[in-house]
C-alpha positions as CSV (number, residue, x, y, z in Angstrom):
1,X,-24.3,18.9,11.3
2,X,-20.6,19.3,9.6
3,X,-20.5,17.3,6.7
4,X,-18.0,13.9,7.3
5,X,-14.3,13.9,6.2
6,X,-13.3,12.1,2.6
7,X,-14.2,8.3,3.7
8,X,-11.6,5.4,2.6
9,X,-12.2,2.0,3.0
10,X,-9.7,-0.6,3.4
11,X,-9.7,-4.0,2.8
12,X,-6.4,-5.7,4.7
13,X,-5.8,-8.2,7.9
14,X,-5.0,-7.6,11.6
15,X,-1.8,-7.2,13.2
16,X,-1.9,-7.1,16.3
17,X,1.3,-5.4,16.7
18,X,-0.7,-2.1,15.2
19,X,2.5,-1.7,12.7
20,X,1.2,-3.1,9.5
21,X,-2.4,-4.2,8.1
22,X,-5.5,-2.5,8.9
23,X,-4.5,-1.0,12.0
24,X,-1.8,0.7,10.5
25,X,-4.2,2.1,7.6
26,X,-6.6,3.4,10.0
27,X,-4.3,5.4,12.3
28,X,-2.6,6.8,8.7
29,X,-6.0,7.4,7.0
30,X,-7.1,9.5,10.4
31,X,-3.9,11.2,10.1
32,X,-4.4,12.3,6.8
33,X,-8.1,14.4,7.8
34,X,-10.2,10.9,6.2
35,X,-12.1,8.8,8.2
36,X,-11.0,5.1,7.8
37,X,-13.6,2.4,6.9
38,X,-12.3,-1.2,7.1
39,X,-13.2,-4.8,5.5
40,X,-11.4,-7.8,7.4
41,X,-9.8,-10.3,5.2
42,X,-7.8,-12.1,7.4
43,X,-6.4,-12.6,11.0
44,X,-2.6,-13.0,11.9
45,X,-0.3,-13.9,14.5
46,X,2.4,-11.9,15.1
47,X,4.4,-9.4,16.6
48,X,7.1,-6.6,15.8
49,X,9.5,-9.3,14.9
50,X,7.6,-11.6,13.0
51,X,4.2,-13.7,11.6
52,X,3.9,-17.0,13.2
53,X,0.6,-17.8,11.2
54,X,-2.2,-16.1,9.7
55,X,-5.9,-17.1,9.0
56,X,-7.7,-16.4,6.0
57,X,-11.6,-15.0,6.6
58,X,-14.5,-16.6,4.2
59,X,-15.2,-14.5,1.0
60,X,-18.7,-14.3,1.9
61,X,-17.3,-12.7,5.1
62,X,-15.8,-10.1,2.9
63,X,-18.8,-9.7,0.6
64,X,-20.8,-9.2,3.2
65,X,-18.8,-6.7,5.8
66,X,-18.2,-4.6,2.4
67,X,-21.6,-4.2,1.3
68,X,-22.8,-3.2,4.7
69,X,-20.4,-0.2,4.6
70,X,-20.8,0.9,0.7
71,X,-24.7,0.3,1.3
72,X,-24.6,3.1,4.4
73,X,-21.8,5.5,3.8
74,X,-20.3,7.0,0.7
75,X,-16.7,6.4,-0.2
76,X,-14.1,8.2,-1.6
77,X,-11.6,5.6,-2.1
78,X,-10.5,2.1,-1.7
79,X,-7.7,0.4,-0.5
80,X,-6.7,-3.1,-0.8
81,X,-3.8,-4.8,1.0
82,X,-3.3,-8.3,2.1
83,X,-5.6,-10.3,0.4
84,X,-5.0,-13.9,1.4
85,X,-6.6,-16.2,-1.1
86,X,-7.8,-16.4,-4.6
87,X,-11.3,-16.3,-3.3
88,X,-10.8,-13.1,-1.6
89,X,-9.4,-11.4,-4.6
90,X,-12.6,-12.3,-6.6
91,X,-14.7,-11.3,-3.5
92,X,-12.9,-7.6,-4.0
93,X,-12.7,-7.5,-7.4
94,X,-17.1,-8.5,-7.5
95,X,-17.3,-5.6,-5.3
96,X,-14.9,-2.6,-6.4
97,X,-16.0,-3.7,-9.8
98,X,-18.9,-1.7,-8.9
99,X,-17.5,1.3,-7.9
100,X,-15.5,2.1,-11.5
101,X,-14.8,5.9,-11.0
102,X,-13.5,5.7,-7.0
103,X,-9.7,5.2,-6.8
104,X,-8.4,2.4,-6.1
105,X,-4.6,1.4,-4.3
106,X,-3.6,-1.9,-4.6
107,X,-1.0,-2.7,-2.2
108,X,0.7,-5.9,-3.7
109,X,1.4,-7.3,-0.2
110,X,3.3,-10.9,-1.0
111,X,4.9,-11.1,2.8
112,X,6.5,-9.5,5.5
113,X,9.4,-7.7,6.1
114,X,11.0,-10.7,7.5
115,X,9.9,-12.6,3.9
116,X,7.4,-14.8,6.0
117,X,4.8,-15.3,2.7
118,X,1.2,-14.3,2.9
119,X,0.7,-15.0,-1.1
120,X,1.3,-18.4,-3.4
121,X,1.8,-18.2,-7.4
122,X,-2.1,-18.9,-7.8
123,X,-2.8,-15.6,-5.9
124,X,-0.5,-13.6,-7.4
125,X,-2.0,-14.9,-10.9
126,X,-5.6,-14.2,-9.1
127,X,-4.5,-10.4,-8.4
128,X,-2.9,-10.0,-11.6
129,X,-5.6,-10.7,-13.9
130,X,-9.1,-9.6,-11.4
131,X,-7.6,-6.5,-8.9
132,X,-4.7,-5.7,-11.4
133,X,-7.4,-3.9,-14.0
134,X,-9.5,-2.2,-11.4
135,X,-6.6,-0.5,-9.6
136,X,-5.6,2.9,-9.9
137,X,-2.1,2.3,-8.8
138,X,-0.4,-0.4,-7.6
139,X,2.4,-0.3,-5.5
140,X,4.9,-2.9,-4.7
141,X,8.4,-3.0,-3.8
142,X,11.2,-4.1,-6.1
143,X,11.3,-7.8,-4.7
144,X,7.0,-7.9,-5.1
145,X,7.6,-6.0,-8.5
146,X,10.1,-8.9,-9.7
147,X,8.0,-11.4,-8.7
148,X,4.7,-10.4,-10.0
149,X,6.2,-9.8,-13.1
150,X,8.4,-12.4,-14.2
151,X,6.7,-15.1,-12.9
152,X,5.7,-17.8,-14.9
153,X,7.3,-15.7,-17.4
154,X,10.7,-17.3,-19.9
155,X,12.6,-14.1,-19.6
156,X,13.2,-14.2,-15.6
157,X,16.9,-12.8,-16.8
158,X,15.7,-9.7,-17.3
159,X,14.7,-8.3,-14.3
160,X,15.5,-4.3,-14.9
161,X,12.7,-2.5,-12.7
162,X,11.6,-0.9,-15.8
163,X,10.5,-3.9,-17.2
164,X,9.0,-5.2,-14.4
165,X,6.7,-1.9,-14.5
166,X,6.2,-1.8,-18.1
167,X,4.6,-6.0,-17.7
168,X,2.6,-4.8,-14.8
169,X,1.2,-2.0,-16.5
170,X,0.0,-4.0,-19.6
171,X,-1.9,-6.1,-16.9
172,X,-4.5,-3.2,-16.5
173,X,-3.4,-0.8,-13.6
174,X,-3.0,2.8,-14.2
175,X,-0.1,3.5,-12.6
176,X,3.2,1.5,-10.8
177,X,5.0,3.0,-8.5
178,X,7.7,0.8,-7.4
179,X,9.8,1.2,-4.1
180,X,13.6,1.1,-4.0
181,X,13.8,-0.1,-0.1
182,X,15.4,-2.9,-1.3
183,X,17.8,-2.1,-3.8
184,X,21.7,-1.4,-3.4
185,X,21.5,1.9,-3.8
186,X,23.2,4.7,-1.6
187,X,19.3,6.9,-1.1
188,X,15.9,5.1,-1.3
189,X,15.0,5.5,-4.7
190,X,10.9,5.2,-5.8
191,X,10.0,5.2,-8.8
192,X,6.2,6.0,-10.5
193,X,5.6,4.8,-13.7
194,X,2.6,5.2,-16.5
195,X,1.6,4.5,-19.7
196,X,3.9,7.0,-21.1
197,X,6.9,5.7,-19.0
198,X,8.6,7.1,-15.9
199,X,6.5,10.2,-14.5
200,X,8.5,10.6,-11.2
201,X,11.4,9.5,-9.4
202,X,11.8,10.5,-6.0
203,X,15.7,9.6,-3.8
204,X,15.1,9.6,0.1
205,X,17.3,9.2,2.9
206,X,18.4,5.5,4.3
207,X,17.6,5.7,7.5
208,X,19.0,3.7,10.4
209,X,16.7,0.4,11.4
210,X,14.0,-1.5,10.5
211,X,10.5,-1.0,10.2
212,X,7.4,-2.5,10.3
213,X,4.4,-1.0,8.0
214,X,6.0,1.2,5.8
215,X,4.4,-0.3,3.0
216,X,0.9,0.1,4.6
217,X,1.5,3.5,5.7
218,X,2.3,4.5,2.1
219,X,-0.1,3.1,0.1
220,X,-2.5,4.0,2.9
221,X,-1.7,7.8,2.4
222,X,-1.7,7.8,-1.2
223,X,-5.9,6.3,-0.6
224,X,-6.7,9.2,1.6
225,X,-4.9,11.7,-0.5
226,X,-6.9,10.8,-3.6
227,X,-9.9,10.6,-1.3
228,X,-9.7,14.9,-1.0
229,X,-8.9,14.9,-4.6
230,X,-5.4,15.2,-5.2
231,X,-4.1,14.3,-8.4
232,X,-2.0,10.7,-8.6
233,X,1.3,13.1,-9.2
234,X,0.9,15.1,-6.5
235,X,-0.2,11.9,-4.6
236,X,2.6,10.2,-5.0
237,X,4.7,12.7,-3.9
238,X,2.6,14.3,-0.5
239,X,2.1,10.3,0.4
240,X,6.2,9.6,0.1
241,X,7.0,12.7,2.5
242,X,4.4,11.9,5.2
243,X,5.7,8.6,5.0
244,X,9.4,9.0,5.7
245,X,8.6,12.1,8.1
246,X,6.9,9.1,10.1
247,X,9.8,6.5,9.5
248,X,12.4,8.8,11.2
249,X,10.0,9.4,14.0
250,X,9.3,6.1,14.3
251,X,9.8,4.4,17.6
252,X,10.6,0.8,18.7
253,X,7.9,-0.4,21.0
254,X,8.9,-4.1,21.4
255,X,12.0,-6.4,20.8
256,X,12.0,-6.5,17.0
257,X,11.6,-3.6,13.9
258,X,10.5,0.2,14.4
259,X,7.2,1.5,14.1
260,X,6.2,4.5,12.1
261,X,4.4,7.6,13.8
262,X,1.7,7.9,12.0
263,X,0.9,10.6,14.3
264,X,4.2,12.8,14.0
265,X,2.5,16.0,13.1
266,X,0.9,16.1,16.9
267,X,4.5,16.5,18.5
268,X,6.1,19.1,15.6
269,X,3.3,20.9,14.2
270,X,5.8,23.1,12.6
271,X,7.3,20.6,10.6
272,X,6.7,21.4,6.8
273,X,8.1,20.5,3.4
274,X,11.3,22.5,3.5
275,X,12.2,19.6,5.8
276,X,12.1,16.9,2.9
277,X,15.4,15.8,1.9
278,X,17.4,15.3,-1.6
279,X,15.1,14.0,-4.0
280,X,12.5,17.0,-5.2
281,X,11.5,15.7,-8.8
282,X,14.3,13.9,-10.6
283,X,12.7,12.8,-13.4
């Protein structure tokens, strides 16, 4: 029998929609050669426009559906995205605590898009100081970066990026890479950062829309990519260009935001990095 692909196994909540959460990790796992595992951690209402409401799962329930898995097939890597409640982060954080030398993404989901909320102060305290020191990298966009960082903090005028990233970094993480989506700023502008400071910073076209699940497709890649052993560098980088090749083939299924193709790659087989735009290695 052929040996299995690199197995990653995320923990995240439904969307129905199949944009964002663990449907969106599964499709971009399997579309990065891994086979996706998945832990349930909560289940929401919503469509391509919005959430209407969301309900948390039991920690047991998490305990429990992730021990079945790590008890019966190896992993490669973890990935953790909308968490829901303290109790659920200490539910993770008993279980990849385990696990000390597979990688770990920590998407630092705090809402959607739209800014409907999925995370309060205490969970965000909860994630900062149990998940915070397990993960490998972290990812969150400038707004989650800001928030995470300054609050509860007396210096919430300074709110330079590089800041933010230098406080999250002293919570534990190995690695921030902060997304630019959401900043003025004429190209998409990520940015990774280390102990040493900035290691990369990568500039990617705007392009025209909205979309729902680019965060998860992201972070999701960067999992399966560590998975098959790529570095965090390299990581970074392969996990930003599959992500915007599947942003501008993204379609729009229903009345509200774009969809990324996970599955791009099917329809343009030819497609290949001398396709990426501006943006190489600037740092």
């Amino acid at each position: 029998m052929p040996l299995p692909p690199p197995i990653v196994l995320t923990f995240a909540a439904s969307d129905p929609s199949g944009g964002a959460g663990v449907q969106a990790d599964i499709m971009t796992i399997t579309g990065l050669g891994c086979y996706p595992a998945s832990v349930l951690t909560a289940v929401t209402v919503q469509d391509t426009i919005g959430v209407e409401d969301f309900f948390v799962l039991d920690a047991e329930w998490i305990i429990d559906q992730a021990r079945a898995l790590l008890q019966d097939m190896p992993v490669q890597a973890f990935k953790v995205g909308m968490v829901g409640s303290v109790e659920i982060v200490a539910a993770i954080t008993e279980i990849v605590s385990d696990y000390p030398d597979i990688p770990l993404v920590l998407d630092t989901v705090l809402g959607s898009g739209r800014g409907d909320l999925f995370a309060n102060n205490q969970v965000i305290m909860a994630m900062r100081e149990m998940l915070f020191p397990q993960a490998t990298i972290i990812t969150p966009n400038s707004i989650e970066a800001r928030r995470i960082a300054l609050e509860y903090e007396d210096d919430e005028e300074t709110d330079g990026l590089s800041e933010c990233a230098n406080k999250l970094l002293q919570w534990g993480c190995g690695y921030v890479l902060i997304k630019g989506s959401h900043e003025n700023t004429p190209k998409v502008v990520n940015t990774l950062y280390g102990p040493g400071g900035v290691l990369r910073s990568d500039a990617w076209e705007r392009l025209p829309g909205s979309y729902h699940g680019s965060g998860c497709t992201l972070s999701s890649a960067m999992a399966a990519l560590l998975a098959q052993g790529v570095s965090i560098n390299d990581s970074v980088s392969e996990a930003q260009e599959y992500t915007w090749q599947t942003l501008k083939k993204g379609f729009r299924p229903g009345m509200g935001q774009y969809i990324p193709d996970r599955f791009f790659w099917m329809d343009d087989e030819n497609l290949s990095k001398h396709d990426r735009p501006d943006g190489e290695d600037e740092a």
